[in-house]
N, C-alpha and C positions, 0 to 999 in steps of 0.2 A: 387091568393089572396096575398097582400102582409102584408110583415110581422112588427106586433107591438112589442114594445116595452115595457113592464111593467115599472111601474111608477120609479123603482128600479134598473132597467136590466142596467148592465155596457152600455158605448155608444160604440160606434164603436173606435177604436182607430185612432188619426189622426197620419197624420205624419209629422214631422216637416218642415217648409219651408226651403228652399234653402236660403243661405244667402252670400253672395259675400264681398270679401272682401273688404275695399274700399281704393284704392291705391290714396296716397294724400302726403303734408308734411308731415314730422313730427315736433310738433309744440312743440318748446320745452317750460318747465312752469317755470318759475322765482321761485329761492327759497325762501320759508317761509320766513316771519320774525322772530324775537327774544327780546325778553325785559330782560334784563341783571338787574339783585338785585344788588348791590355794597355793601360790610360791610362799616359802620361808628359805630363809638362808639357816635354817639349824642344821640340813639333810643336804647328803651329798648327792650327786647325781645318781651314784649308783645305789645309793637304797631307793632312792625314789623309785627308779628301773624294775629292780627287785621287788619292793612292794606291789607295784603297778602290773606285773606279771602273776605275783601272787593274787588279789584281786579279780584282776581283769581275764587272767588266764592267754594275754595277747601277747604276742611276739618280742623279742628281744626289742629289733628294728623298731616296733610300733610305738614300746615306752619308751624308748629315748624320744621318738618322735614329740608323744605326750609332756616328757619332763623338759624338753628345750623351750615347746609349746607355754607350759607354766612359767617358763625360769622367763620367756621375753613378755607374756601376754600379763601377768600376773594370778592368771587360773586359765582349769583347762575343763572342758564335760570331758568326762573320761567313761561313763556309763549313760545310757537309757534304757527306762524300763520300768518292769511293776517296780513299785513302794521296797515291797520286802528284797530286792536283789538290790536297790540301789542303796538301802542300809546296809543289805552285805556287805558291800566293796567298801561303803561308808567308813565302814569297822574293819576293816581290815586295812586300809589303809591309814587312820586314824590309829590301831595298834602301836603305829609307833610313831608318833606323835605329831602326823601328817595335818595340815589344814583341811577339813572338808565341809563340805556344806552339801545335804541330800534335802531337796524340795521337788514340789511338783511343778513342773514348764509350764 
């Protein structure tokens, strides 16, 4: 007679497959990009805040952090990442007539 299972009963334990390693290149990955804050004295703290949220999408807290960051350091990374995001922020903080500088690290 063979044997059931209750509806509950542990299953049988599997065991894992074999897995091979797979010998190939190694492909190396392009570094990130970077969007660079630049201090100016045209912009007051609070557009900077403001843009830097618009942009970034980060915390109230975080762009004050960022725009103190600029105002004593002279710039700030404020982004890392593909190319095309760190032109987004690029431009959008540049919209209003912010210093920025977007290169790859």
């Amino acid at each position: 007679m063979s044997e059931l299972l209750a509806p509950y009963a542990a299953a049988p334990a599997e065991t894992a497959p074999e897995v091979e390693a797979e010998h190939g290149e190694d492909v190396a990955l392009a570094p990130p990009w970077i969007t660079i804050l630049h201090t100016c004295d045209c912009h007051t703290f609070e557009d900077v805040v403001k843009q830097l949220i618009k942009a970034i999408g980060c915390s109230e807290d975080r762009a004050w952090e960022l725009a103190w960051e600029v105002h004593n350091t002279g710039k700030s990374v404020v982004k890392v990442g593909p190319e095309t995001e760190c032109v987004r922020v690029g431009n959008i903080l540049a919209s209003i007539g912010l210093v920025v500088t977007v290169t790859q690290s």
